[in-house]
C-alpha positions as CSV (number, residue, x, y, z in Angstrom):
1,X,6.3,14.0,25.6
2,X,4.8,11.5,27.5
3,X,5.3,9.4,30.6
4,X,4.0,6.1,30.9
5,X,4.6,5.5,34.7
6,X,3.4,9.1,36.1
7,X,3.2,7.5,39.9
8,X,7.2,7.8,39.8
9,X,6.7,11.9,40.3
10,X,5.5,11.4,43.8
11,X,9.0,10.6,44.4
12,X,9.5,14.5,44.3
13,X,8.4,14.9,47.8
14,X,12.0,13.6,48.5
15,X,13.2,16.9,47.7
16,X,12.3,19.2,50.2
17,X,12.9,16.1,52.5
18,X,16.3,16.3,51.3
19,X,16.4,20.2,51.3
20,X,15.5,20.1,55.4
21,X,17.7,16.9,56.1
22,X,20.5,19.2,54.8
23,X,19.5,22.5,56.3
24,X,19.4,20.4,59.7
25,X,22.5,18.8,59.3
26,X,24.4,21.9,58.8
27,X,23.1,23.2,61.7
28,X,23.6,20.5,64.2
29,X,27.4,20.8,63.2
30,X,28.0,24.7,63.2
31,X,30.6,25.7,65.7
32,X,28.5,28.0,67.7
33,X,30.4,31.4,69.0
34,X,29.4,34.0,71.9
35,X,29.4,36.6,69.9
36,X,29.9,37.4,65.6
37,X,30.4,41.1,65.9
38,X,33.7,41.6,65.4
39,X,33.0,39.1,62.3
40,X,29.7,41.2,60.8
41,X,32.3,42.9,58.3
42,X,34.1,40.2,57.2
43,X,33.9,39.0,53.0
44,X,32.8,35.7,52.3
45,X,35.5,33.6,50.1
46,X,34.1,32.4,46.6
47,X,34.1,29.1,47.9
48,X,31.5,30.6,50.4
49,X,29.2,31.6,47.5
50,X,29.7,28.6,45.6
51,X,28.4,25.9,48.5
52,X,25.3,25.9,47.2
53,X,26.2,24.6,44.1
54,X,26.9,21.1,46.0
55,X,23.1,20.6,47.1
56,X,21.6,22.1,44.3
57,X,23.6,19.0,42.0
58,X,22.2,16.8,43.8
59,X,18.7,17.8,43.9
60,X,19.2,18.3,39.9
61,X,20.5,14.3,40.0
62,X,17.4,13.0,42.0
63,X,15.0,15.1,39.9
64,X,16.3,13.6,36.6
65,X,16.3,10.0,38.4
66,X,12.5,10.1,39.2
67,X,12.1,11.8,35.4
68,X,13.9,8.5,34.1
69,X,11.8,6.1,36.2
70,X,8.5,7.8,35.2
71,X,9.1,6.4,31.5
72,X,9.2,9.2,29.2
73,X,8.2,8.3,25.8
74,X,8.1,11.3,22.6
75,X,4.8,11.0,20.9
76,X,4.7,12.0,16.8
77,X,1.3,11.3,15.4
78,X,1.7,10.2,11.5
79,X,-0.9,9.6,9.1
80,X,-0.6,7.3,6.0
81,X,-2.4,6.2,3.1
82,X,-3.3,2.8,2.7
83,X,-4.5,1.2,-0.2
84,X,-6.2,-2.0,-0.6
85,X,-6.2,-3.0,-3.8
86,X,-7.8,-5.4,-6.6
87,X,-6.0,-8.8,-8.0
88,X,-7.0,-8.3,-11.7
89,X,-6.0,-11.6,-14.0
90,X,-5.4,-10.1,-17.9
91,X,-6.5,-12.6,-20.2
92,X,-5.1,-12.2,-23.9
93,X,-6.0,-14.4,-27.7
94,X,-2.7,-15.1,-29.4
95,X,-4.3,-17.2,-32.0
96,X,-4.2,-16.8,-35.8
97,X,-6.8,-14.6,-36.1
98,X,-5.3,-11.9,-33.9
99,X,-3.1,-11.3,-37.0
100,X,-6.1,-9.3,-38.7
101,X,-5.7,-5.7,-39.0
102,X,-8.1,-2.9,-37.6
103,X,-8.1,0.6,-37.1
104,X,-5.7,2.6,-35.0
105,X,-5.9,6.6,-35.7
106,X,-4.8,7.2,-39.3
107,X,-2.8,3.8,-39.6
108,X,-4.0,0.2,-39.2
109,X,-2.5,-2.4,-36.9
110,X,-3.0,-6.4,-36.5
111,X,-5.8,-7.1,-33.4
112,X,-2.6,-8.4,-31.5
113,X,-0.8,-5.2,-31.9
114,X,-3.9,-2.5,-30.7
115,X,-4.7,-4.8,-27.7
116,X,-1.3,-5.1,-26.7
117,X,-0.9,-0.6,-26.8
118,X,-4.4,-0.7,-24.4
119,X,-3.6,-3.2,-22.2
120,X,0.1,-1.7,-21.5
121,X,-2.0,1.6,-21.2
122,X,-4.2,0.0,-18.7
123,X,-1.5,-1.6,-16.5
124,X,1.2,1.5,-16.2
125,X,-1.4,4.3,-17.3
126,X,-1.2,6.9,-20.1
127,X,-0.7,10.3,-18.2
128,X,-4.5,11.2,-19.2
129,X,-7.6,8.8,-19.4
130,X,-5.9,5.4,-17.7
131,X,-4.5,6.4,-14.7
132,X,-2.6,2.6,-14.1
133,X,-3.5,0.6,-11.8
134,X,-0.1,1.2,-9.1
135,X,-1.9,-0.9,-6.6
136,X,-3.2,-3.8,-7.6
137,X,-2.1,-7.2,-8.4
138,X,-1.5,-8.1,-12.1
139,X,-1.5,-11.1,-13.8
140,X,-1.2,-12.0,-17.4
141,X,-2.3,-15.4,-18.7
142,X,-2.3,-15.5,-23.3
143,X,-4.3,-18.5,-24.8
144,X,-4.6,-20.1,-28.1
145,X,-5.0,-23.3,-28.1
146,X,-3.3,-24.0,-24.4
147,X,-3.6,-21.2,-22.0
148,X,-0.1,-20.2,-20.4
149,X,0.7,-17.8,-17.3
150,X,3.2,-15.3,-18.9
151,X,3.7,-13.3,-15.6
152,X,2.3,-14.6,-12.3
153,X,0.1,-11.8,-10.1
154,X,2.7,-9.5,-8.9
155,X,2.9,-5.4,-8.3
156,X,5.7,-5.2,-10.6
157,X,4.0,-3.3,-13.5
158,X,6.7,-2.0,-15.3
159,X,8.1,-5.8,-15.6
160,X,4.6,-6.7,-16.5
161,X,4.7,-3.8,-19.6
162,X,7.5,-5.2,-20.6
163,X,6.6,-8.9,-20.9
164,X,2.9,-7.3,-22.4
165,X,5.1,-6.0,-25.2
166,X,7.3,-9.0,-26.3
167,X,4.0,-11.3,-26.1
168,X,3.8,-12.5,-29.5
169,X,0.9,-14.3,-31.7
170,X,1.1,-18.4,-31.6
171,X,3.0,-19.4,-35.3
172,X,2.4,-22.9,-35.0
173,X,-0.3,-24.8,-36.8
174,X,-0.6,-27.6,-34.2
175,X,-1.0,-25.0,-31.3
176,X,-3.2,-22.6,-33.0
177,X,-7.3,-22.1,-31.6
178,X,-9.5,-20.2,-29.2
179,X,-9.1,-21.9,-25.8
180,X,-10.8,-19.0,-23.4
181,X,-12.7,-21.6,-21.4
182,X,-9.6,-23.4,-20.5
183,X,-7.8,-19.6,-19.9
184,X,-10.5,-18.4,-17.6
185,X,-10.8,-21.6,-14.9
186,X,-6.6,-21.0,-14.6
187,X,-6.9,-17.3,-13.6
188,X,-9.6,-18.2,-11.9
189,X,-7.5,-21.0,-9.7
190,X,-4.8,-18.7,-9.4
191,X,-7.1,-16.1,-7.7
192,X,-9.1,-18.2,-5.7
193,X,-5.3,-18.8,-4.2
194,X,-5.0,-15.2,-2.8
195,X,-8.1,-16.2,-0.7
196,X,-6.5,-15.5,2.8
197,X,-4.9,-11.9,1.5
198,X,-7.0,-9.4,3.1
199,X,-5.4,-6.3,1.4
200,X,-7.1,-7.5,-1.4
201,X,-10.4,-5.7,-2.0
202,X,-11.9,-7.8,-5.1
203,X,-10.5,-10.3,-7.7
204,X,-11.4,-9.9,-11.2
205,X,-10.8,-11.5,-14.8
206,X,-10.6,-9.8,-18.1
207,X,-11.0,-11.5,-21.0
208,X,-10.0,-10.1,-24.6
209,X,-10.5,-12.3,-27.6
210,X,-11.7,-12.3,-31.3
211,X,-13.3,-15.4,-31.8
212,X,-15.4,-18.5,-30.1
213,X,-13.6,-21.3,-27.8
214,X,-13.5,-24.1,-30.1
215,X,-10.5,-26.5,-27.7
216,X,-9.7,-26.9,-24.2
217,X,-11.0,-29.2,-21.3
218,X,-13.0,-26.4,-19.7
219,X,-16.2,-24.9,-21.7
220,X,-16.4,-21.5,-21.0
221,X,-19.8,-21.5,-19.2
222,X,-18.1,-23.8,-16.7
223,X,-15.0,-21.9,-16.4
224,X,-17.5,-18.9,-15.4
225,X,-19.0,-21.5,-13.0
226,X,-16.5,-21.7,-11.0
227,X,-15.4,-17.9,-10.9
228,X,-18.9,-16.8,-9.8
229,X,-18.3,-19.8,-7.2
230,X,-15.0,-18.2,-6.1
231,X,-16.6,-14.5,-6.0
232,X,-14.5,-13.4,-9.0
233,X,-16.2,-11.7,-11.4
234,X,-15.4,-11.7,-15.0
235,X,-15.1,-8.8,-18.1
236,X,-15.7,-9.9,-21.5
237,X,-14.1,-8.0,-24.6
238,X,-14.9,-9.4,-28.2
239,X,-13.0,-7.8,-30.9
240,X,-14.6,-7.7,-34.1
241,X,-15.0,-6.0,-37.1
242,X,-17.2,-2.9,-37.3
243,X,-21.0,-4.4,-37.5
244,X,-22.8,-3.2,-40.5
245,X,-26.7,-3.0,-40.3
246,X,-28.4,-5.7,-42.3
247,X,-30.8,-4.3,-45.1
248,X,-33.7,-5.6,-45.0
249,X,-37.0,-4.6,-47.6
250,X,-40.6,-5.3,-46.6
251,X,-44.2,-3.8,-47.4
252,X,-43.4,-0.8,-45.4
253,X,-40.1,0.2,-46.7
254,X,-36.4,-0.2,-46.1
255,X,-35.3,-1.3,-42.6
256,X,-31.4,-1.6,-41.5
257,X,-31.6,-4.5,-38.3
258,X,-29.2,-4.3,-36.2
259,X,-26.8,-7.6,-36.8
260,X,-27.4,-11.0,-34.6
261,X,-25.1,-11.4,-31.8
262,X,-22.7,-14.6,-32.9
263,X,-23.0,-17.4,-30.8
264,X,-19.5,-17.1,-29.4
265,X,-20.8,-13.5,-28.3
266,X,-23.6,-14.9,-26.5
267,X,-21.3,-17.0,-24.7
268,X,-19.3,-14.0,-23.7
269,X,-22.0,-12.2,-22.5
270,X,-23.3,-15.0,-20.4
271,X,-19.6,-15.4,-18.9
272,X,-19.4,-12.1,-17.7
273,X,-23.4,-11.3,-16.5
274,X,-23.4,-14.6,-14.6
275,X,-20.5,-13.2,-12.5
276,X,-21.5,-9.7,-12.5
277,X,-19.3,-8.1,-15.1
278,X,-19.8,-6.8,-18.4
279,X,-19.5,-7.7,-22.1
280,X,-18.4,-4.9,-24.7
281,X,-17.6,-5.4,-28.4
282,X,-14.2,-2.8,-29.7
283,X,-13.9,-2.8,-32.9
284,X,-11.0,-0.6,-33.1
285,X,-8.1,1.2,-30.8
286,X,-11.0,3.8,-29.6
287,X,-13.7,1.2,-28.9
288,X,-11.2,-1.2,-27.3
289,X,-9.8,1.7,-25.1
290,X,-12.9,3.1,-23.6
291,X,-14.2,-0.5,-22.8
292,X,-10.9,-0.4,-20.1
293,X,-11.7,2.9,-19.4
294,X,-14.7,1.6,-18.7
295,X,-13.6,-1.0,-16.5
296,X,-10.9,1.3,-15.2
297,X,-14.0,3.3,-13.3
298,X,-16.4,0.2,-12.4
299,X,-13.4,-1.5,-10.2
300,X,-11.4,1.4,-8.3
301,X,-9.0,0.5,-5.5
302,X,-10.0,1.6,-2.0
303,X,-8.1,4.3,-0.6
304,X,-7.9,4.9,3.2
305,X,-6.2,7.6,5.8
306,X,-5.2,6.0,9.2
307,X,-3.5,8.6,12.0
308,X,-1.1,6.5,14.2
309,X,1.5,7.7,17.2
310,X,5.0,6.4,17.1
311,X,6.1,6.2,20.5
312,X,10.4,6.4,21.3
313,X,11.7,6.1,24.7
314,X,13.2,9.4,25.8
315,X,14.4,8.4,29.1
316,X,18.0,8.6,28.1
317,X,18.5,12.2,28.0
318,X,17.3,12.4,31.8
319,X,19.5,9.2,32.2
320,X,22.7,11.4,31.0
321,X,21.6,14.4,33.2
322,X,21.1,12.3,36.6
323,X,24.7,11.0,36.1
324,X,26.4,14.4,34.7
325,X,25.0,16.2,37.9
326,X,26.3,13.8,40.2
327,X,29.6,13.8,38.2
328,X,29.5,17.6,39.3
329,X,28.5,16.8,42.8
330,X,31.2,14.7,43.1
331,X,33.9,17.1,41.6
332,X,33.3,20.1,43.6
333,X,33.1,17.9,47.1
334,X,36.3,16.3,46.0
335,X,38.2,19.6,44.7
336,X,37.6,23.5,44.9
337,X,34.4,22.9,47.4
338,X,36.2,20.4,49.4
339,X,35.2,20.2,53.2
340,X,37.7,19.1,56.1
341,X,36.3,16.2,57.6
């Protein structure tokens, strides 16, 4: 306990002020007799022993006054641990092509399918390599040939998993393409909004398609453009079929090259090393897993501990004591300890 206004306590000198006032007073009106002799032998009444109880209540009353003017607070130190987390925008291809199957375990499932298992993974965690990500803000934006916000930026993940799973791949003709450029200047916008949140520790984008932008109104390269402009830096994930090793004879023997990048993985790769993020290729559920594992380490929320006292008022107990010992004082002068005037 502490007391915010200590000076009250030299009120206590009032005490043995008091305590002197009433030793004096009692004197000045004692009946004063020749002799007490023949009285030496007498008993003193009950009542006699029990006069001091009227003084002493009212010393105990103007000690728990001058404790309830000094300002008595409780003190309980807490700690907590705050988190300032990352606003993370999940971009996903719903076009045709997503509808090609690749590799998962022992079975195979369409492109659309394996990303949508990783990316629930990544967002709500799988109890051993993702962890989730409980403290950031998630977005999810799908594209095809028009880019659409499916769930705005929120911290309600396990709404978010379950808008991941019922996101479907785009069925009509008119509507079908690869329109990432477009998809990535919208999360970006949408970022750039939480500019004035400062629990927000870094904004990223992460882009998952299987094929080149080929519509929109944005190019990709200017979509980046404006993220590195906005500090938001950008993953790239191209899914792809396994590469195979080109064959290739000449006077020295048999060499496999490794295969040329495709232009639309170029573009990818600028994208996300203009802004400072990284381009992977996943060819199946493994490959396509560790690259948000991977990611999953690069951009960790920031945790920290902060101590702080909670300060209550306490005054009230010494309140309720100041007025119950005058509420005695005043009981035993008006009954049992009652004096003749």
């Amino acid at each position: 306990m502490t007391f915010e206004t200590p000076y009250a306590f030299f009120l206590l000198v009032l005490i043995p002020i008091l305590a002197i006032y009433q030793w004096r007073s009692r004197r000045r009106h004692a009946i004063t007799f020749s002799s007490t002799e023949n009285m030496s032998h007498a008993k003193k009444s009950w009542r006699i022993h029990l006069l001091f109880l009227l003084p002493l209540t009212l010393h105990l009353a103007l000690i728990s006054l001058i404790f309830t003017l000094a300002d008595p607070m409780t003190e309980v130190t807490k700690k907590r641990q705050d988190r300032q987390g990352i606003a993370i925008q999940v971009l996903v291809d719903v076009s045709s092509s997503m509808d090609i199957n690749m590799k998962y375990g022992d079975e195979r499932l369409t492109r659309m399918d394996v990303a949508k298992i990783v990316v629930e993974k990544f967002i709500g965690g799988d109890g051993d390599e993702l962890k989730g990500r409980p403290d950031d803000l998630i977005g999810l934006i799908t594209f095809a040939r028009y880019a659409d916000t499916i769930a705005p930026l929120s911290l309600a993940h396990e709404a978010l998993v379950s808008i991941v799973q019922d996101v479907t791949i785009n069925t009509r003709p008119n509507e079908d393409g690869t329109a990432y450029g477009d998809a990535t200047a919208l999360a970006a916008a949408q970022l750039d909004l939480l500019q004035g949140d400062q629990d927000i520790k870094s904004k990223i984008i992460i882009l998952l398609t299987d094929g080149e932008n080929n519509c929109g109104n944005h190019l990709p390269l200017q979509a980046a453009s404006l993220a590195k402009e906005w500090g938001i830096k950008i993953y790239t994930i191209s899914i792809q079929n396994k590469p195979t090793p080109e064959r290739k004879k000449t006077d020295q023997g048999t060499f496999f090259v490794p295969p040329t990048p495709s232009s639309g993985d170029q573009v990818l790769k600028k994208m996300a090393e203009s802004t400072g993020g990284v381009f992977r290729l996943a060819h199946d559920y493994d490959s396509l897993k560790s690259v948000y594992k991977e990611i999953n380490k690069l951009e960790k929320s920031k945790l920290k501990a902060i101590s702080y006292t909670d300060k209550s008022p306490a005054f009230s107990i010494f309140s309720l004591l100041c007025i119950f010992f005058l509420f005695i004082h005043s009981l035993l002068k008006s009954t049992i300890l009652r004096v003749s005037p």
